[in-house]
C-alpha positions in Angstrom: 101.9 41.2 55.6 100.0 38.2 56.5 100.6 36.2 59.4 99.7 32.3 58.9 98.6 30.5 62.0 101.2 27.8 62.3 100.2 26.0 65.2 100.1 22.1 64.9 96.9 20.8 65.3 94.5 17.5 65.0 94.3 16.0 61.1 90.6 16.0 61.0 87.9 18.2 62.9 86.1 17.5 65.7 82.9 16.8 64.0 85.3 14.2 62.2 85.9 12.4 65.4 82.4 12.3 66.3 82.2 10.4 63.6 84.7 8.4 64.0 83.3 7.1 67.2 79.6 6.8 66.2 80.9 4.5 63.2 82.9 2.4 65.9 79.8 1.9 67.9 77.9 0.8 64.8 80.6 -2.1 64.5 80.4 -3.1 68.0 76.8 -3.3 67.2 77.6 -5.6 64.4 80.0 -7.9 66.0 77.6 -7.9 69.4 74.8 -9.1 67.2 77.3 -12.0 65.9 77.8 -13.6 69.3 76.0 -16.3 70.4 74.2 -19.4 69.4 76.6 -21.8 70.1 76.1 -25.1 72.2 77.5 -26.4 75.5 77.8 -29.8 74.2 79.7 -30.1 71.2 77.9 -33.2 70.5 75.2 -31.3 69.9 74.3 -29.3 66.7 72.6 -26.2 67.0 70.7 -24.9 64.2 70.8 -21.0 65.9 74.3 -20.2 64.1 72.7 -20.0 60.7 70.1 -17.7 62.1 69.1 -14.4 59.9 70.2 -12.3 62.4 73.9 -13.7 62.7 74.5 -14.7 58.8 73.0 -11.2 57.2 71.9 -8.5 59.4 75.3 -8.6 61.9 77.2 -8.7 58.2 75.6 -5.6 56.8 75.8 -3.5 59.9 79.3 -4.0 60.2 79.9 -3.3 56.7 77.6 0.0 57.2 79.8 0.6 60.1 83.1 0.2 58.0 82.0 2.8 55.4 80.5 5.1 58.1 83.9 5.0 59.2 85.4 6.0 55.3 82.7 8.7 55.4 84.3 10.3 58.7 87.6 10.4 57.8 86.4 12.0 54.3 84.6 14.2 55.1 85.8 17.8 54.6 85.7 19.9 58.1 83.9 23.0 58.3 86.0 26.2 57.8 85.7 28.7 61.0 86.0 32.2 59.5 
């Protein structure tokens, strides 16, 4: 006779939530690199919000960060025998 383990458990693995959380860092990341370049006086046009770093690079990281995040929840955990 085979007796099934029944207990209720965690939907993904553990290595599953450490990726979860690395992937939420790497969006942080992204959104940190967005801030900025405003100006005090709002008569006053600053050129700083179109910079490379806020238009592309914040962009892809967060999108990187998004399917990191895809690729955690996924991913298949490991079987312990």
């Amino acid at each position: 006779m085979n007796k099934q383990n029944n207990k209720p458990g965690f939907a993904l693995g553990k290595e599953n939530y450490k990726l979860l959380l690395i992937g939420f860092v790497i969006i942080i990341i992204g959104f940190l690199l967005m801030m900025g370049g405003g100006s005090d006086d709002p008569n006053v046009f600053d050129e700083s919000i179109f910079s490379f770093r806020r238009i592309t690079l914040a962009p892809l990281v967060v999108l990187f960060g998004f399917a990191f995040e895809i690729y955690a929840i996924m991913k298949k955990p490991k079987e312990n025998k």
